[in-house]
C-alpha positions in Angstrom: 82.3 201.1 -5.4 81.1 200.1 -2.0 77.4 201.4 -2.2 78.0 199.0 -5.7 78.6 196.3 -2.7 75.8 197.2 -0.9 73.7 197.2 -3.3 74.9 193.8 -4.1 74.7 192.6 -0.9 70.9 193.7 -0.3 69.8 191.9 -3.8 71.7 188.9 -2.6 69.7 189.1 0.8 66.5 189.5 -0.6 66.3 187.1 -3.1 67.6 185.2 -0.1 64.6 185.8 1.9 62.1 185.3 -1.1 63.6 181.5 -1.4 63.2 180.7 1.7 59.7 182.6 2.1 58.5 180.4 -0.7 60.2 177.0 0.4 58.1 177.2 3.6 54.9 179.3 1.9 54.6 177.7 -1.2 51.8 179.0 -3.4 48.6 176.5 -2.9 46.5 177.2 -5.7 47.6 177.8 -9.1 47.8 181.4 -10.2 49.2 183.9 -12.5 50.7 186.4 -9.8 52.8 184.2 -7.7 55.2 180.6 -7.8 57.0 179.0 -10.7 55.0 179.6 -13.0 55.5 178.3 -16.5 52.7 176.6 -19.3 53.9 172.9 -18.0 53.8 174.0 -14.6 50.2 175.4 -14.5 48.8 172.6 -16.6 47.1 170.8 -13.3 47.9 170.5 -9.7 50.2 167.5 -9.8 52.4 169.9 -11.6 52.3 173.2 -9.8 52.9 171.6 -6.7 55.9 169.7 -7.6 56.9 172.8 -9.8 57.0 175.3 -6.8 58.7 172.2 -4.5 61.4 171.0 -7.1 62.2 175.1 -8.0 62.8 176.4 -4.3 64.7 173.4 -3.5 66.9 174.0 -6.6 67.5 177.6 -5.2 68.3 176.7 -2.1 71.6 174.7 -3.4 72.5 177.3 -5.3 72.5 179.6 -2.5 75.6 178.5 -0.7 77.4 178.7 -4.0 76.2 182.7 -4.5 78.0 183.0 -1.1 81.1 181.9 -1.8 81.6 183.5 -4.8 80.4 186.5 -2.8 82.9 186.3 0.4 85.4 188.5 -1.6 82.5 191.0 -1.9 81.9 191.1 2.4 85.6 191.0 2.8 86.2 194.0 0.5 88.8 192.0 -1.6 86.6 192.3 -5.5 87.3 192.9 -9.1 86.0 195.9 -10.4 83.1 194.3 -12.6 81.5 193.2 -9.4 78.0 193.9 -10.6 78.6 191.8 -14.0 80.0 189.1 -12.3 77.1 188.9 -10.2 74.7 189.4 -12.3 76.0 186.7 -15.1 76.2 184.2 -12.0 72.4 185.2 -10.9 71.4 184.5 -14.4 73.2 181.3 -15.3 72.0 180.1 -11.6 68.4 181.1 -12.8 68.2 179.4 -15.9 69.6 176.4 -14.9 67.2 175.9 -12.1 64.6 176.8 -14.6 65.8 174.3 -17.2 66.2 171.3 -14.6 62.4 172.1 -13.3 60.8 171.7 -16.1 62.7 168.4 -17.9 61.5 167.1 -14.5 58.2 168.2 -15.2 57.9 166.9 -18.8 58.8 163.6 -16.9 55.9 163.5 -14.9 53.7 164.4 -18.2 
């Protein structure tokens, strides 16, 4: 169970690092490798740059509420299905920061 935690704890860390790496390096140009990138997204500048903005800043919020639910984790205090805990939260945080981008970007269309 505890390299389960590490192993938790490093995935937590790194997508971490990769938020805040691309809040203060956003991609510039649009491309296919790196950024937010969806079809409304990439369908002009305007977009892309307020895509890869309004995405990392949705992160970041969720962020504090990953580490919360992941205190028990540090403290050694967790339920056995540690991993599907986390990774249901990773996902619903994902989508929902996916789904918010991009009714904000069929506003701007």
């Amino acid at each position: 169970m505890a390299e389960n935690i590490q192993n938790i704890l490093i995935f937590d860390l790194s997508i971490f690092s990769v938020i805040l790496l691309f809040y203060f390096y956003k991609p510039k140009e649009i491309n296919y490798m790196i950024g937010y990138r969806t079809k409304l997204s990439m369908k002009n500048e305007k977009n892309w740059e307020f895509a890869q903005s309004f995405f990392t800043k949705k992160w970041i919020i969720t962020i504090p509420i990953i580490l919360i639910t992941q205190i028990p984790v540090i403290f050694g205090v967790y339920p056995k299905s540690i991993l599907i805990i986390s990774g249901v939260q990773f996902t619903i945080l994902s989508v929902y920061a996916i789904i918010i981008t991009e009714k904000e970007l069929k506003k701007l269309n």
